[in-house]
C-alpha positions in Angstrom: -35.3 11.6 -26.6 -37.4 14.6 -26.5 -37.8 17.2 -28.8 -36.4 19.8 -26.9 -33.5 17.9 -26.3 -33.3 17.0 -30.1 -33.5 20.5 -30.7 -30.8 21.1 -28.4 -28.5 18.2 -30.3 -29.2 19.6 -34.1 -27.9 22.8 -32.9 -24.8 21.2 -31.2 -24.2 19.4 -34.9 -24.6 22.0 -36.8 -22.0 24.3 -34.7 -19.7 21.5 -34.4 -19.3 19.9 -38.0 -18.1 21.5 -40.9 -20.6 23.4 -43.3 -22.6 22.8 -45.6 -24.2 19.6 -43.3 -26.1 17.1 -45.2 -29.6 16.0 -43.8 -28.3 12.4 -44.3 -25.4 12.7 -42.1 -27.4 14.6 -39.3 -29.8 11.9 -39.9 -27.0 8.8 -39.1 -25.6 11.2 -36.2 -28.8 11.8 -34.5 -30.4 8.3 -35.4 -33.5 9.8 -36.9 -35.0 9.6 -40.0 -34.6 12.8 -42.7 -37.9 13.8 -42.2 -37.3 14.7 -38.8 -33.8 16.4 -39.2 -35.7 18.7 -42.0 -39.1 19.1 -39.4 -36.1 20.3 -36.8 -34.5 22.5 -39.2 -37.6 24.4 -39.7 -38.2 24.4 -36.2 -35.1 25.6 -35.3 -35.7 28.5 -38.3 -39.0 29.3 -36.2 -36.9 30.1 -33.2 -34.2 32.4 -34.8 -31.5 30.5 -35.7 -30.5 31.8 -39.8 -29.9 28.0 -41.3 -28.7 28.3 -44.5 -29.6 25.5 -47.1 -32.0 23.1 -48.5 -32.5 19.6 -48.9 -29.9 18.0 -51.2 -27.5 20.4 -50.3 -26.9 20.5 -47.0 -27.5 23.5 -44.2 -25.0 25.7 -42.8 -25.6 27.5 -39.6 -25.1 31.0 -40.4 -26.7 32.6 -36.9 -27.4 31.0 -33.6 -30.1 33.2 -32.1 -29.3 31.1 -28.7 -25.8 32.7 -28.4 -24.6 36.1 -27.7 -22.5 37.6 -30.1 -18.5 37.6 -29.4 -16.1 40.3 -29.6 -12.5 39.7 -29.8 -9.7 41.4 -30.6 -7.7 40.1 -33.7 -4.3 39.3 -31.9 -6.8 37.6 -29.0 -8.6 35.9 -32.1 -5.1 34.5 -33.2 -4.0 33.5 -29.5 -6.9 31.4 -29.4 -6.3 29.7 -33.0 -2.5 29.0 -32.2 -4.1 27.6 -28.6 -6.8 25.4 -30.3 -4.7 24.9 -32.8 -2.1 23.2 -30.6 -4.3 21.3 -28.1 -5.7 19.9 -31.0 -1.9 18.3 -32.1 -1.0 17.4 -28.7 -4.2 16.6 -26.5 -5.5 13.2 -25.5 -8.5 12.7 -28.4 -11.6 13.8 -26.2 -9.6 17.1 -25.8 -8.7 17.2 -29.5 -11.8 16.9 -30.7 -13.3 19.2 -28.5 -10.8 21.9 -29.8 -11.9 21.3 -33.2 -15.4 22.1 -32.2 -14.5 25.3 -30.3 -12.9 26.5 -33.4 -15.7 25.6 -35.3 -18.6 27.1 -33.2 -16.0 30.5 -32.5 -16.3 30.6 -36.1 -19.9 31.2 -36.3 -19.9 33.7 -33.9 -17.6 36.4 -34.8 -18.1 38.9 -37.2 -17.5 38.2 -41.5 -14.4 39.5 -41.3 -13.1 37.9 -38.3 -14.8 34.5 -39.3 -12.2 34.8 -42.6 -9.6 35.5 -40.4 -10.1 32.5 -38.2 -10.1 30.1 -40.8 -7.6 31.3 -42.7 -5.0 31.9 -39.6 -1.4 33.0 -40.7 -0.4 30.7 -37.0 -0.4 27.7 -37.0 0.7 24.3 -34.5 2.9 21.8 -35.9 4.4 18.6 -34.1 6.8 16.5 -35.7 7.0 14.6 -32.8 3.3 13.9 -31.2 3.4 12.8 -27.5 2.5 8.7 -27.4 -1.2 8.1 -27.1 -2.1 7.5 -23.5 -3.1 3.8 -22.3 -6.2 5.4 -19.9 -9.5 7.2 -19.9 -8.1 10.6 -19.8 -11.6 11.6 -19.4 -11.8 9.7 -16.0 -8.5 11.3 -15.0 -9.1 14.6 -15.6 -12.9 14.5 -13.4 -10.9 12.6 -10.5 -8.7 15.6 -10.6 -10.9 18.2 -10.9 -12.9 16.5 -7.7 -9.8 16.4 -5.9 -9.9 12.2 -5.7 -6.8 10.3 -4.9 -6.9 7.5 -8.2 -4.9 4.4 -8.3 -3.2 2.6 -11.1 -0.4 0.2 -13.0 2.8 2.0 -13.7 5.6 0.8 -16.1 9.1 3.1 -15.9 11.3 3.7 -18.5 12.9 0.5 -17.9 9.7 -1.4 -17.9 9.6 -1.7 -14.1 6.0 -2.2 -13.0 4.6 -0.6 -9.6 1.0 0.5 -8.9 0.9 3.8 -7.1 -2.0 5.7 -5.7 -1.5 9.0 -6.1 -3.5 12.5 -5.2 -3.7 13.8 -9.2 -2.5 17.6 -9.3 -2.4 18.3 -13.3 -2.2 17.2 -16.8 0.6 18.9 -18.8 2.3 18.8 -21.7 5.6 18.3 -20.7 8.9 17.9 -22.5 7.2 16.5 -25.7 5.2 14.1 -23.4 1.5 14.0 -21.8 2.1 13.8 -17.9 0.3 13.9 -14.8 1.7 16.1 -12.1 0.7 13.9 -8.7 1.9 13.6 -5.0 2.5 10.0 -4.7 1.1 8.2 -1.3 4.0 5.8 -1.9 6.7 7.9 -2.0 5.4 10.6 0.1 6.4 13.1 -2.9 5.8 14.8 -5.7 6.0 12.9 -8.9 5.3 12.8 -13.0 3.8 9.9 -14.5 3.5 10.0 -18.4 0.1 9.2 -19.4 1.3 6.5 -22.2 2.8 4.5 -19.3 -0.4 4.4 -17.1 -2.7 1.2 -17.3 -5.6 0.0 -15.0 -6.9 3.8 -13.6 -9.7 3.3 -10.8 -10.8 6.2 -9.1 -10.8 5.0 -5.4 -13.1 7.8 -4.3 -10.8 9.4 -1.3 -11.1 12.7 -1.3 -8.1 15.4 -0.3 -9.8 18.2 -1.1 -9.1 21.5 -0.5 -5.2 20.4 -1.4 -4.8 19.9 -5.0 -4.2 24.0 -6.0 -1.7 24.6 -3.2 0.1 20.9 -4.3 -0.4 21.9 -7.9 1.6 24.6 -7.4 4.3 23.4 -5.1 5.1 20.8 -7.5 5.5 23.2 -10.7 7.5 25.9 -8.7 9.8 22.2 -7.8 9.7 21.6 -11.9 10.9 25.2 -12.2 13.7 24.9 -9.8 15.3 22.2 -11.2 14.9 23.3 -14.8 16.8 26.4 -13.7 19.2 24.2 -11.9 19.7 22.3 -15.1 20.4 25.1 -17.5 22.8 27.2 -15.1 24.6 23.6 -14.7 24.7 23.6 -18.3 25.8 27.1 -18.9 
């Protein structure tokens, strides 16, 4: 690793974890030994950054001379709390680990008094009922959609049925208390929503059907809306 890169990776820590950081656990994180993480700190002193702290005690990033400083107004500071907030109850745990890092590094860049105001955020998320943990690499799921590539995988139904589809991937939502993906199926030449707890085996098979997936995306949600309208008025 090079020491720009290092650099680059102490910064990351110390915006990411919880303050004060001990040299010990940046240390075990980075795999280096404490003289280095305390050689970096000063380093990263040199260039700007305000690191509160001293060995023993652990450092706390206090400025981060690398970013620009953030303006937001307090209603747009508690949107994105509740948002975080929330992804961080009922996203797959790459996404909800990444929303406790946003929170944490939005923390250190707004003002005192907004910084207060973050942490101590009169909205909050609450699940009692968490969607199911999914059975795939979400991770792999979410880059096949983004590059518009068809994937292909194991599917049990509710009653336990077992098919494997190959489907062009439209979405991830969060979708009547579950995690689904929002696809046009090549088997049934539709749309359909697969929960991502009932998904095994994922292989991206590298077909492309790009420049589709935005106009699909949003044929299938205005479907979803119809029918939810459909269902309440039947209800009514």
């Amino acid at each position: 690793m090079s020491r720009t890169h290092r650099l680059f990776q102490l910064m990351q820590h110390l915006r990411r974890l919880s303050p004060p950081v001990t040299a010990q656990h940046l240390a075990c994180d980075m795999d280096v030994s404490l003289r280095t993480v305390y050689r970096d700190i000063d380093a990263l002193r040199g260039l700007g950054a305000v690191i509160d702290g001293e060995a023993g005690f652990g450092f706390t990033l206090i400025e981060d001379a690398t970013l620009p400083p953030l303006g937001f107004e307090d209603d747009e500071l508690e949107a994105l709390v509740l948002g975080l907030r929330d992804v961080a109850v009922i996203g797959d745990p790459a996404l909800a680990k990444a929303a406790e890092s946003a929170l944490v590094k939005i923390q250190a860049r707004v003002p005192p008094r907004q910084a207060h105001r973050l942490k101590h955020a009169i909205l909050d998320a609450q699940r009692f009922r968490r969607p199911c943990p999914p059975t795939i690499d979400v991770g792999r799921l979410r880059s096949a959609t983004w590059e518009e590539l068809c994937v292909r995988f194991a599917y049990s139904d509710a009653a336990a049925q077992q098919t494997e589809r190959t489907v062009r991937p439209l979405g991830i939502v969060y979708l009547d208390q579950n995690n689904v993906l929002l696809a046009w199926c090549l088997l049934r030449q539709d749309f359909r929503t697969f929960r991502l707890d009932r998904m095994h085996d994922l292989e991206v098979t590298g077909t492309s059907f790009r420049p589709h997936r935005v106009a699909l995306l949003r044929q299938h949600l205005e479907r979803i809306r119809a029918e939810s309208c459909a269902h309440d008025a039947g209800g009514a």
